[in-house]
N, C-alpha and C positions, 0 to 999 in steps of 0.2 A: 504494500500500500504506500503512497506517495502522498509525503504530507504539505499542501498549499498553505502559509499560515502570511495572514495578512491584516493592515490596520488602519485603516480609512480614514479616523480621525486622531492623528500622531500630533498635529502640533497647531496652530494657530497662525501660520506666516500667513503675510497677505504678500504678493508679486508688486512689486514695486511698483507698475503701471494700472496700479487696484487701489494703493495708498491714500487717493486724494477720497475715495468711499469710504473711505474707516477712520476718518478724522477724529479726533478725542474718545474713539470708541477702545481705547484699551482693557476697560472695566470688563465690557462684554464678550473682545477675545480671548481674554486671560480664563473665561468663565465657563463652566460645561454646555454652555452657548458655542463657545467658538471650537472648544475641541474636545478630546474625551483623558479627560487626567491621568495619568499613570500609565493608560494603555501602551504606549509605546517602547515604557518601560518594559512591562509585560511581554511585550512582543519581542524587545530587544534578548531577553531571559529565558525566551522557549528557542527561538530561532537556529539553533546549532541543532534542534533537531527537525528541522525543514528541509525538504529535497528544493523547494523554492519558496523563497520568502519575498514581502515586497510592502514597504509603509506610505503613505502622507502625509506632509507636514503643513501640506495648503490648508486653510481653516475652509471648516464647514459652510463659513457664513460667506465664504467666494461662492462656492457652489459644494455642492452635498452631495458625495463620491457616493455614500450609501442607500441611494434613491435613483429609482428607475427615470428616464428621461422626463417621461410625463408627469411625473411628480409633482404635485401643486407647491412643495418645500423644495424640489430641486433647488430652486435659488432664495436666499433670504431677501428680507428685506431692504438689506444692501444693494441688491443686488439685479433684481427682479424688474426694476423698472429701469433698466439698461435698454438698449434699443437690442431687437432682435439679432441685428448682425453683432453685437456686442456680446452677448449673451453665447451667442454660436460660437466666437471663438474662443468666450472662455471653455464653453465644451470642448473646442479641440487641441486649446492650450491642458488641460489641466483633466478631465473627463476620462474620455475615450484612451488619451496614452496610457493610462493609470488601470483601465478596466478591461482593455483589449490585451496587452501583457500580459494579466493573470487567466483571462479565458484562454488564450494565444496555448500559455503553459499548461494549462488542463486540457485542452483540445490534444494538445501532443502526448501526454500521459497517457489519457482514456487510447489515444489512437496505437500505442506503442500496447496494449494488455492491463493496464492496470487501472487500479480503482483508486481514485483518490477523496483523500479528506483533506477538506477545504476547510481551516478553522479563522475566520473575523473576528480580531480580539477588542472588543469591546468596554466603556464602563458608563454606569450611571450615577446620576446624583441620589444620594440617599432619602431625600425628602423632594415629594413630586408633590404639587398646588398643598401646602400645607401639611399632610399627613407624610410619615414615617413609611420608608418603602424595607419590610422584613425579608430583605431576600439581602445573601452576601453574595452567591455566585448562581448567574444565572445562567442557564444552557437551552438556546434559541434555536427549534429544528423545527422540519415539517414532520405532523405525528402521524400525517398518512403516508409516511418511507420509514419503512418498516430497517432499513440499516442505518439511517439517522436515529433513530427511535432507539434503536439496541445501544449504538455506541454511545450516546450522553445515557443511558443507563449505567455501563461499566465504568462510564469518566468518572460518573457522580458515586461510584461505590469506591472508586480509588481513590478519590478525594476526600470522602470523610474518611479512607482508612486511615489517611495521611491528619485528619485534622476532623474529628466527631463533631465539633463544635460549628461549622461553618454550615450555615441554612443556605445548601443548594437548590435551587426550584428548578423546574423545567418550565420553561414558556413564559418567564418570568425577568424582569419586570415587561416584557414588550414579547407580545408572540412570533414566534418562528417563522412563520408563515407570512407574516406581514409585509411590505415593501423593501426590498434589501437587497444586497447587493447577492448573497446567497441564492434568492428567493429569484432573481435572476436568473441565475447561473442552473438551479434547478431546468427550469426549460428549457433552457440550452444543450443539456445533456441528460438524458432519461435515464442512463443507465450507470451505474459504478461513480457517480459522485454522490458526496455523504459532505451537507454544508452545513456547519455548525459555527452560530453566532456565542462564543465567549463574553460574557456582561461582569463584569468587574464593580463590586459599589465603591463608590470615589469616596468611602466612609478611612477606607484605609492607604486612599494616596497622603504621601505626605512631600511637597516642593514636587510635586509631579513623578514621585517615584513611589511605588509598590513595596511593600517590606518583604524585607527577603525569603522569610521562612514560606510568606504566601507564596512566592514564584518559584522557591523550590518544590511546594505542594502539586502546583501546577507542572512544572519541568517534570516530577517524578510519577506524577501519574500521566501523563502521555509517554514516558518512556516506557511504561511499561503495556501499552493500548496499541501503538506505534510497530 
């Protein structure tokens, strides 16, 4: 099995010829607005066991690598009321290189015999419109693929082996199934891909880094699923 592990939203840059849209908005990109906290770290921690890895650092709030084109969120509010030709070429600055690569690389996988797991390492913020979100890791699949289904079963039994304490959900805080970059990639390829969105709570970033004992948790239960 061929591990794809990838991270959509790694950092907050805005492209230099994007700067003059985000004028005194640093509060917002610093914020789980503009990208996803620790993720990158996370990813940067699992990656030595990826047959191909590949991150972002462009903020979400240019355009939203994790949304299908049509997406009414594809672009923020920043960004959205750009002129069409404007808009397109942030798709082909920033979009399509970033999405087409990683399909590019499963295309050639599946085409070579193998089946791959495609893992989007994700985080959330702990508290959504006022109330407390009780999930610490959340494991994002479609529950009608029956080999997505089984392997966040075994993740989530290797991970509390690792650590009893950690409230892993499934479809939790955001369903599987929902608009994503996975959820894509699903129709794409019917057969031997297994995509699983990783939700990290931003409860436990700290300076945008993940503690280490939780990335070994993660590092040692994929090595041994892998």
């Amino acid at each position: 099995m061929k591990l794809v592990l990838t991270c959509e939203h790694g950092g907050y840059d805005i492209p230099k010829e994007y700067k003059a849209l985000f004028v005194n908005q640093e509060a917002v990109l610093n914020s789980h607005r503009g990208f996803d906290l620790g993720a990158l770290d996370t990813f940067e921690s699992l990656k030595q066991l990826a047959d191909y890895s590949k991150f972002s650092t462009t903020s979400r709030l240019l355009i939203e690598l994790n949304r299908s084109l049509h997406h009414k969120n594809l672009f923020s509010e920043f960004t959205r009321e750009l002129s069409k030709a404007d808009r397109l070429k942030i798709i082909d600055q920033f979009y399509k290189p970033y999405r087409d690569a990683i399909e590019d690389v499963i295309s050639q996988f599946l085409q070579e015999g193998e089946t791959v797991l495609h893992i989007s390492i994700h985080s959330f913020t702990p508290i959504w419109e006022d109330e407390e979100r009780h999930v610490d890791i959340g494991l994002l699949y479609d529950s009608g693929i029956p080999k997505e289904k089984q392997f966040c079963k075994s993740l989530k039994t290797e991970l509390l082996k690792r650590d009893n304490e950690l409230k892993v959900r499934f479809n939790q805080p955001y369903l599987g199934k929902a608009d994503g970059f996975p959820t894509y990639l699903r129709k794409q390829f019917k057969e031997n891909y297994i995509g699983v969105e990783l939700e990290i709570n931003q409860k436990y970033s700290s300076c945008n880094q993940m503690p280490k004992q939780l990335k070994e948790v993660f590092l040692n239960a994929l090595k041994i699923l892998k």
